[in-house]
C-alpha positions as CSV (number, residue, x, y, z in Angstrom):
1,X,5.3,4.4,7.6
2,X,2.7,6.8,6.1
3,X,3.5,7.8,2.4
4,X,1.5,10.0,0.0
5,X,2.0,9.5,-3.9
6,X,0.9,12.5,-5.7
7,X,0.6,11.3,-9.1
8,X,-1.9,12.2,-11.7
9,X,-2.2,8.9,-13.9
10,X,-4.6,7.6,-11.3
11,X,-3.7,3.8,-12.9
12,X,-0.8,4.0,-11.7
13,X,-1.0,6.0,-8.4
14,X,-3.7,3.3,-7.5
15,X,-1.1,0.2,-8.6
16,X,2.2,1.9,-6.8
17,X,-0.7,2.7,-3.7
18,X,-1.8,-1.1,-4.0
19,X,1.9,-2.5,-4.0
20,X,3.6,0.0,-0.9
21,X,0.2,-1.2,1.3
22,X,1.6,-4.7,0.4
23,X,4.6,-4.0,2.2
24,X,2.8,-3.1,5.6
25,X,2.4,0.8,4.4
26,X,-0.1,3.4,4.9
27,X,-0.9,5.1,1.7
28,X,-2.8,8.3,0.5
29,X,-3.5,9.3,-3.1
30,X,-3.8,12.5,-4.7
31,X,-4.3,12.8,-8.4
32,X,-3.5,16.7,-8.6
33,X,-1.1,19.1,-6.7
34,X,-3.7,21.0,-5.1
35,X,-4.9,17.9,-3.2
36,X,-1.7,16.8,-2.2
37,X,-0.8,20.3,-1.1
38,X,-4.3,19.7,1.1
39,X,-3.2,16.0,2.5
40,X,0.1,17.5,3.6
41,X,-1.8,20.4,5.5
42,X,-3.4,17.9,7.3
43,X,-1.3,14.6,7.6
44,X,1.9,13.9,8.6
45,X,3.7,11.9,6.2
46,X,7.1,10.1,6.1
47,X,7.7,9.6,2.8
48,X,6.1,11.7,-0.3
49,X,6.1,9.9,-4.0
50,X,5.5,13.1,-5.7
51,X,5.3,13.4,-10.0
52,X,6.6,16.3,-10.8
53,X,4.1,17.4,-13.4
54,X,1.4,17.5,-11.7
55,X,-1.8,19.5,-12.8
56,X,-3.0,22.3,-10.5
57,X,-0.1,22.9,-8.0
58,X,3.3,21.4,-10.3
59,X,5.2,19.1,-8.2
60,X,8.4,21.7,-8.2
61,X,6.1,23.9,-6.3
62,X,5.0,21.2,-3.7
63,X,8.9,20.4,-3.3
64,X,9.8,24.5,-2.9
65,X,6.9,24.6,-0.1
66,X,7.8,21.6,2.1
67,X,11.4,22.4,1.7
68,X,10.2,26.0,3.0
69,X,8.6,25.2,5.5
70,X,11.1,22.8,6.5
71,X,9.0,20.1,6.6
72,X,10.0,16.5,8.3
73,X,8.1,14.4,4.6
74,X,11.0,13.2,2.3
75,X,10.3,13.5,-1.4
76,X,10.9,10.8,-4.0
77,X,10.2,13.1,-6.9
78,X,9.0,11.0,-10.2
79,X,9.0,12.6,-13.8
80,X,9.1,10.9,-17.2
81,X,12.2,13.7,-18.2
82,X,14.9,11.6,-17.1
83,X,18.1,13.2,-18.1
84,X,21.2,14.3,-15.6
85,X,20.0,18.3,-16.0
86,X,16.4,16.9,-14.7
87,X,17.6,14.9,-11.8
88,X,19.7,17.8,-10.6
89,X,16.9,20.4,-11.4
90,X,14.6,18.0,-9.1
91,X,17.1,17.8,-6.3
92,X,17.8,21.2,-6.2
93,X,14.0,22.0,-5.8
94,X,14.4,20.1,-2.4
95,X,13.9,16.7,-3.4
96,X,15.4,14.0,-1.2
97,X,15.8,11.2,-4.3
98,X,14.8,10.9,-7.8
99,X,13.4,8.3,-10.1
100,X,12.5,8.6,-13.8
101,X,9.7,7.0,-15.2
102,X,9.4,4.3,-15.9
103,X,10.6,2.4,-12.9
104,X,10.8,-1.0,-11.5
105,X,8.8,-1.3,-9.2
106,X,10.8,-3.0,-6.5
107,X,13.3,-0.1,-7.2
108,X,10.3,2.7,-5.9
109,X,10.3,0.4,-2.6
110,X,13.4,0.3,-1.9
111,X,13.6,3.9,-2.3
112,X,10.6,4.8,-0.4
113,X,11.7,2.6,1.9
114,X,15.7,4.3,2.9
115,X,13.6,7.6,2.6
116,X,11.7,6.0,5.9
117,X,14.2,5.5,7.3
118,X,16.1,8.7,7.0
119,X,16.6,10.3,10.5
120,X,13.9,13.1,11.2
121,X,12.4,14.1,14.4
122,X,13.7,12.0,16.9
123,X,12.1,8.7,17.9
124,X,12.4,7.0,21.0
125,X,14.9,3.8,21.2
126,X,12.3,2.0,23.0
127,X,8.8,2.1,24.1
128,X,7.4,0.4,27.1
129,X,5.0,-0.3,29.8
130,X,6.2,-3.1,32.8
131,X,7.2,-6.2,30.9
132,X,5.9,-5.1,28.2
133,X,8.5,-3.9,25.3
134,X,8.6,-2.4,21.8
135,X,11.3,-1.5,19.6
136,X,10.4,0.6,16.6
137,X,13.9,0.2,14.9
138,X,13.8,-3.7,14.8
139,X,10.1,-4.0,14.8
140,X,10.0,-6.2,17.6
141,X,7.9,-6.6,20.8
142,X,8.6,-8.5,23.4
143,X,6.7,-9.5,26.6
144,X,8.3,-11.2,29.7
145,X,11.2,-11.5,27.7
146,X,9.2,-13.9,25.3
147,X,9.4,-12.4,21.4
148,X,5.8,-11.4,20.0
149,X,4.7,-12.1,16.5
150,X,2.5,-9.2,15.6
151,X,1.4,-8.2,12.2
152,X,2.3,-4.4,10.9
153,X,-1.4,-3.2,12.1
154,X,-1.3,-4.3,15.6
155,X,2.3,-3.3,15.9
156,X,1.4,0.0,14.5
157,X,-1.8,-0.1,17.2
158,X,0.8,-0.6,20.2
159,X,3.3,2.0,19.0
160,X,0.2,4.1,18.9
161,X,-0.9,3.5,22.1
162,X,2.3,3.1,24.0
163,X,3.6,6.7,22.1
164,X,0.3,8.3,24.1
165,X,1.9,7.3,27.4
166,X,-1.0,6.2,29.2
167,X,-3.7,8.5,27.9
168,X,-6.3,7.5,25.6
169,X,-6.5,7.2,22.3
170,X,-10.0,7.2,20.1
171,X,-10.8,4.5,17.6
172,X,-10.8,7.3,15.2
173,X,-7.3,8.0,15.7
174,X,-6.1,5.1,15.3
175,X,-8.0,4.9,12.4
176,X,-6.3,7.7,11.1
177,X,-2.8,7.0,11.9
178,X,-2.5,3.6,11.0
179,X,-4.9,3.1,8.2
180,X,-5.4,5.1,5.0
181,X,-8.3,6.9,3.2
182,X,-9.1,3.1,1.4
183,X,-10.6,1.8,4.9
184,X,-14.5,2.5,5.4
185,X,-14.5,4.6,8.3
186,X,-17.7,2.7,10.0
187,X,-15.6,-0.3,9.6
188,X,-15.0,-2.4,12.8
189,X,-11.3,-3.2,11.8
190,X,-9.9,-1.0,15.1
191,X,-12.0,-3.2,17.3
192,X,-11.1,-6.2,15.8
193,X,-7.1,-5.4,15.7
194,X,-7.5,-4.6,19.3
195,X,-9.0,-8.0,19.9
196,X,-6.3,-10.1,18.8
197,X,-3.4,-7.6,19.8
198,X,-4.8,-8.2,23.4
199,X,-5.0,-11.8,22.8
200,X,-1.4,-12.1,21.6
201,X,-0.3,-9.8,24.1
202,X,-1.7,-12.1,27.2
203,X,-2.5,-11.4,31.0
204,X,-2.6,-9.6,32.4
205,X,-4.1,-7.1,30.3
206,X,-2.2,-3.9,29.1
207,X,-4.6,-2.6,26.9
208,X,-7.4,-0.8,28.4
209,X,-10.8,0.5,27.0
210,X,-11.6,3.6,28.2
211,X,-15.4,4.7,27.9
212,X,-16.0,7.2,25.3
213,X,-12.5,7.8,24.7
214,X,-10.7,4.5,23.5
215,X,-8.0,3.1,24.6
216,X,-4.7,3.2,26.8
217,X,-2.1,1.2,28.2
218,X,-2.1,0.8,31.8
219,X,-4.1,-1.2,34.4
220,X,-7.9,-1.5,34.4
């Protein structure tokens, strides 16, 4: 799941950031409306952990534009006004949930969480290639029948690759789509996922490096 919070008070954008990346998450920050209204040009996001006073563009009008443009993000819209008119105001802007500040934490999760879940564009039951099988809804991968223990990176990595249907996929893609803005981008992280996804996944090999492209799944 990749989630943007859009909250000015960078403490806390950095600590609710910090804690949904503990939970296998991919997380963006933006302190001010006009950089969230530039991540969600250019990402695709599941979930969106939007304050609703936000400085530059104010979180109402981020809410009024994705709910234009019918976008697939769902909105947990966070304000310190927490009284029933507020909560109605926010969810009539578009918002899919609402949660006044403060929160408990493990409250947020669980929120951002059923937002994630929320049915969107349609995703495939199952993915997979030959023995080879993932399924996104139980988070499980199996191989020969045998049950895989992957962490959330290298089952992210294999959704990733298996979703491309045998064409490749860059290191800088991945990079993109299942880490966040925190990771150094000359980091060798990709490489090294790879390496023990391939090790876990066994012979013979599914995962195949193609020169100056990346990777696929298929046979070498």
């Amino acid at each position: 799941m990749r989630v943007l919070v859009a909250e000015d008070h960078e403490r806390l954008a950095m600590a609710v950031a910090a804690g949904l990346r503990r939970y296998g998450m991919v997380v963006d920050v933006a302190l001010d409306g006009d950089d969230a209204l530039a991540r969600l040009g250019s990402n695709r996001y599941d979930v969106v952990v939007l304050d609703r006073d936000l400085p530059g563009t104010h979180g109402d009008e981020i809410c009024r534009t994705l709910t234009a443009e019918r976008s697939e993000s769902r909105v947990l819209m966070l304000t310190a006004a927490g009284s029933v008119q507020d909560r109605v105001d926010g969810l009539g802007l578009g918002a899919d949930d609402y949660l006044p500040k403060p929160f408990d934490f493990a409250e947020m999760v669980a929120r951002v969480q059923a937002l994630g879940r929320r049915p969107g564009a349609p995703k495939p039951q199952r993915l997979g290639y030959r023995d080879l099988t993932l399924d996104p809804e139980r988070h499980l991968v199996t191989r020969a029948g045998r049950r895989l223990a992957l962490s959330p990176k290298e089952f992210a990595v294999l959704e990733c690759l298996l979703l491309a249907e045998g064409r490749p996929v860059s290191a800088e893609q991945l990079l993109e789509r299942v880490w966040d803005e925190a990771t150094n981008p000359f980091t060798t992280t990709v490489k090294a996922t790879l390496n023990r996804l391939r090790a876990k996944l066994g012979e013979p090999p599914v995962i195949v490096t193609v020169p100056e492209s990346g990777y696929r799944i298929g046979d070498e």
